[in-house]
N, C-alpha and C positions, 0 to 999 in steps of 0.2 A: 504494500500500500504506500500511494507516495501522503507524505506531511503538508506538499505544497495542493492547490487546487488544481486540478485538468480543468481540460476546456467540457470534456461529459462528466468528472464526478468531484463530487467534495474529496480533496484530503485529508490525512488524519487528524490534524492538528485543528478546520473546522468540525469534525465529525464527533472529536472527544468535547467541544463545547458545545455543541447540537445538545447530544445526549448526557453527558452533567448534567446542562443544567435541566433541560426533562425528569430526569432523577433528583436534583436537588429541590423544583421544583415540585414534585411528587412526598418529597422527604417534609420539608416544610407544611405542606397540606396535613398531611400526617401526623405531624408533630404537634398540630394546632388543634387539630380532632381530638388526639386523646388528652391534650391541655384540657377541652372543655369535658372531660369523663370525669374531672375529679373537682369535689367541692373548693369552693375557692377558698382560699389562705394553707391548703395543704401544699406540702412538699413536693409532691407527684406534680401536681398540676402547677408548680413555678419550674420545678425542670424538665418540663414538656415544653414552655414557653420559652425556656432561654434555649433548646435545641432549636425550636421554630427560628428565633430570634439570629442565634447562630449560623441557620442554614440559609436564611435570608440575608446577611452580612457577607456570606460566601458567594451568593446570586450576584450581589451588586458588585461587588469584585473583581468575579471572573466575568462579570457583562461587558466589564470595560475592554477587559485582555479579549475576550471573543470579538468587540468591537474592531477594537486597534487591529487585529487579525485578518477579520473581513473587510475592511478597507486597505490592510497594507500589500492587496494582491487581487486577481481577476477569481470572480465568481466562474465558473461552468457557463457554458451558454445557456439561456433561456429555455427552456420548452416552451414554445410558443402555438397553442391551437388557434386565439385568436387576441386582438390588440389590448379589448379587453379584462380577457383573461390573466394576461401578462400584467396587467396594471393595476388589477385586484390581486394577485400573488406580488409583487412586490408592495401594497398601502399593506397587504398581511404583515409582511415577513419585518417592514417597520414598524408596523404596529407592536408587531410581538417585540422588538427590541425595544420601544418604548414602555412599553407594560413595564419586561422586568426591570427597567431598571426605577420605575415608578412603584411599584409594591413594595420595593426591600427599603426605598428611599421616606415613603411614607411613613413606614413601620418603624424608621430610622429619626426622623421626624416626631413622630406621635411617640416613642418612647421618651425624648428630649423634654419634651412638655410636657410630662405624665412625670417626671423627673425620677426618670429610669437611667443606670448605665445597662448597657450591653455588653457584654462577654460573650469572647470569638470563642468557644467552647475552651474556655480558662486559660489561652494564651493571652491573650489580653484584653483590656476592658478600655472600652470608648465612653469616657466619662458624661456627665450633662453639663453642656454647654450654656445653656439659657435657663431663660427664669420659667419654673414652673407657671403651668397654665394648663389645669385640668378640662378648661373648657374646649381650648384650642385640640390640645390634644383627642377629645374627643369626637371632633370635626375632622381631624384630620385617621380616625378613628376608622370615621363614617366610610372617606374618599377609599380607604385601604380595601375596606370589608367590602362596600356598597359599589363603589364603582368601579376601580382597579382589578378587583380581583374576579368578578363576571365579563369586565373585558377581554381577562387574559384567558376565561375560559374560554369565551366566544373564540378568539381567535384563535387559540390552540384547536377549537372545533373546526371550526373553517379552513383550516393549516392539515388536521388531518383528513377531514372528507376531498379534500381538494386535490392529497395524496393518493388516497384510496380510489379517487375517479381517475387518476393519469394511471392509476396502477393499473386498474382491473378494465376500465371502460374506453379509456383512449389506447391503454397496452401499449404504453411508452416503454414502459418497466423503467420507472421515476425512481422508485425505492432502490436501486442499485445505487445512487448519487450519494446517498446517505448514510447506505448500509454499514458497517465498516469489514464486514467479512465478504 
């Protein structure tokens, strides 16, 4: 497998930030689920929160190095069925790059103002900057829960039906691009 891009498939070095952050992505959900299994002020349910917390600090992170990556080199050519199409898969494919780095950034945000530190799972801890404001925090609460994070499912919907129609119905065999085996 090569690490740089071809002109037909992702290489390795896009394909391991593809699928990270899909996984960390996944891991975070996860983490936040079984935060709310447990009564609040118990121990379970703050370190389910600072995994969540943790995993999302890693989202935002590795967005930038995925970022810098995909701009420091040529994408694959397009699959193009029609002008369209091509111009709804890529408002996708920024969109999705905007999402993540707006949920981990919110959540980075609304902890600041909830006058929370964050701990990169106990390597280090990103202190509070600003003045507490439970209100603020809680608006900003709202944007993480309420409208960030059905965004990014929307999109991550869209992103895969979108794959699954080049797969099976156009029979591009798109999924090879990605695949890393």
């Amino acid at each position: 497998m090569l690490v740089r891009n071809s002109t037909d498939r992702w290489g390795g070095v896009a394909q391991f930030f593809h699928w990270a952050m899909f996984l960390l992505i996944v891991g975070a959900w996860f983490a936040v689920e079984q935060h709310s299994e447990y009564p609040k002020g118990s121990l379970e349910r703050g370190e389910w929160m600072d995994l969540h917390k943790a995993i999302g600090l890693t989202v935002f992170f590795l967005l930038w190095a995925r970022l810098g990556w995909r701009l420091s080199g040529p994408a694959p050519t397009p699959v193009i069925t029609n002008i369209w199409q091509h111009r709804a898969a890529v408002l996708v494919h920024w969109g999705l790059y905007f999402v993540m780095l707006m949920m981990p950034l919110s959540g980075l945000v609304m902890s600041q103002f909830a006058g929370r530190e964050i701990s990169w799972f106990g390597v280090f801890q990103i202190p509070v900057f600003v003045a507490e404001n439970k209100d603020l925090a809680a608006q900003i609460k709202d944007l993480h829960e309420g409208v960030w994070w059905p965004l990014l499912l929307g999109l991550v919907g869209i992103h895969v039906v979108a794959t699954l129609w080049h797969q099976f119905v156009v029979k591009d065999d798109i999924l090879k691009r990605m695949r890393p085996f």
